[in-house]
Structures are given as C-alpha cells and as structure tokens.
N, C-alpha and C positions, 0 to 999 in steps of 0.2 A: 376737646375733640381732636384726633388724631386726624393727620392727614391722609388722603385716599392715595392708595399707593396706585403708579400707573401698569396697565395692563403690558405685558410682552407678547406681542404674537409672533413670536419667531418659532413657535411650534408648540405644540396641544400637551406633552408630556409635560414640560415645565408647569401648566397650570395645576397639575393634579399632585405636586411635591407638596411636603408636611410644612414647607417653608411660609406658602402663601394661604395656605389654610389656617397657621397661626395667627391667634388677634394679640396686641398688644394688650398687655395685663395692669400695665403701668399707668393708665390714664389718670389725670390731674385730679385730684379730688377737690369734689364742688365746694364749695363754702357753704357755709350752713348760719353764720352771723347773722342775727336779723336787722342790726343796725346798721349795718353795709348793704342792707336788700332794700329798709327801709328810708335811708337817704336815694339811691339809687333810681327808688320809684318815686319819690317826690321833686328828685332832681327833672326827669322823665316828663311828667306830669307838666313841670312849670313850663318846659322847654317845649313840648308838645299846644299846649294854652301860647303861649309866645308866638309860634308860626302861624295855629293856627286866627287867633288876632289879626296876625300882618296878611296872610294869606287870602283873608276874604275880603278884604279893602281890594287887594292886589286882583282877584275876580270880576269884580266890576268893569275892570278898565278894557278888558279883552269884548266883551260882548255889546260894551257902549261904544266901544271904538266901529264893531261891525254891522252894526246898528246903524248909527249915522251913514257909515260907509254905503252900507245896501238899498236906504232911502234916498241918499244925493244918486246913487246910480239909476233907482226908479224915476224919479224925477225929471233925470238926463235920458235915460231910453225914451222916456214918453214924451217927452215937450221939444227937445235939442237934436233928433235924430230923423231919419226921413225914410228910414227902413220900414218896408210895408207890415213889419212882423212889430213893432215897437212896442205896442200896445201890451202884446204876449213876455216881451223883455221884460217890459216894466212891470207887468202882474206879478213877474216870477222873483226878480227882485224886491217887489213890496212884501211877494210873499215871505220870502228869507229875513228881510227885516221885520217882521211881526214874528218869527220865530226865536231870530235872535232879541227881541225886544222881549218876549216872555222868558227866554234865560236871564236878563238881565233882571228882570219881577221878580222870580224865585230867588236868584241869590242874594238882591237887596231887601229882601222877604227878610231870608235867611238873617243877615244882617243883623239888620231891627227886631225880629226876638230873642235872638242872643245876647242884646245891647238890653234887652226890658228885663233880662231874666238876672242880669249882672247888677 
C-alpha cells in the first residue's frame, strides 16, 4: 500500500493539477502463495492461543486485588471511623466489592471452560 501523500495548502490551484490526481500504477503485487498464507495463519493462530492463555490468568489478578481492596475499605469505613455518614461509606464500598467480586466470577468462569474444553 502506497503512502498517503501530504496535503499542501498554500493555495486551492495546486490541488486541482493532473499531478495529484495521478494514482500510482506501480503498487506491489500481492502474493498469491498459499504456503506462505498458510504457515502465516497457523503461525498467527499459535501466537494468538499463547497470549491469550497467559492473558487470562493475567485477568484475575487485577479484579481480586480490588476486591479485597474495597472490602478491607468497607470494613474500615464501618467499624474504624466515626463519620456520622460511615454506614453510607461502607454500603458503597461493599457495594463495588460485590461488583468487582462478580467480575472476578465471570472471568474465572471463563477460565474453567476453556481449561474443560482443552
């Protein structure tokens, strides 16, 4: 694919020259091998299975870290504080930790049929 040529605005005549209205005729010719297409996509494939393997283990850590995080904070607003509103803290908090605790259900869901189907 050829490169986009950059725009001139240093005045409207120049756009309308036979120069920039020319396309390049020359462009690369594709490959048409299908042994080159078909390592290509199997390299693809392996390489795509690889991330995404390491990538869902790697899921977990983020939503159980904030999980913990938002129940030690519900915990600490309602028992360790003396704010007349604490109560409301901490709901809000437990709240977000039962939301991030159901992200962490789905993707360790996710997980475990992936792992049964393998």
């Amino acid at each position: 694919m050829p490169k986009a040529r950059r725009n001139n605005k240093k005045g409207t005549a120049h756009r309308n020259t036979a120069s920039t209205t020319q396309r390049r005729t020359t462009d690369a010719p594709a490959s048409t091998t299908t042994d080159r297409q078909t390592v290509h996509t199997t390299r693809a494939a392996r390489r795509i299975e690889q991330t995404s393997r390491v990538s869902s283990y790697q899921a977990l850590i983020m939503p159980g870290m904030v999980t913990l995080g938002c129940l030690g904070l519900a915990i600490s607003f309602s028992f360790f504080t003396t704010d007349p509103n604490r109560y409301l803290y901490g709901g809000i908090a437990a709240l977000m930790a039962l939301m991030w605790a159901y992200s962490f259900w789905l993707r360790l869901r996710k997980i475990q049929s992936g792992q049964k189907q393998q």
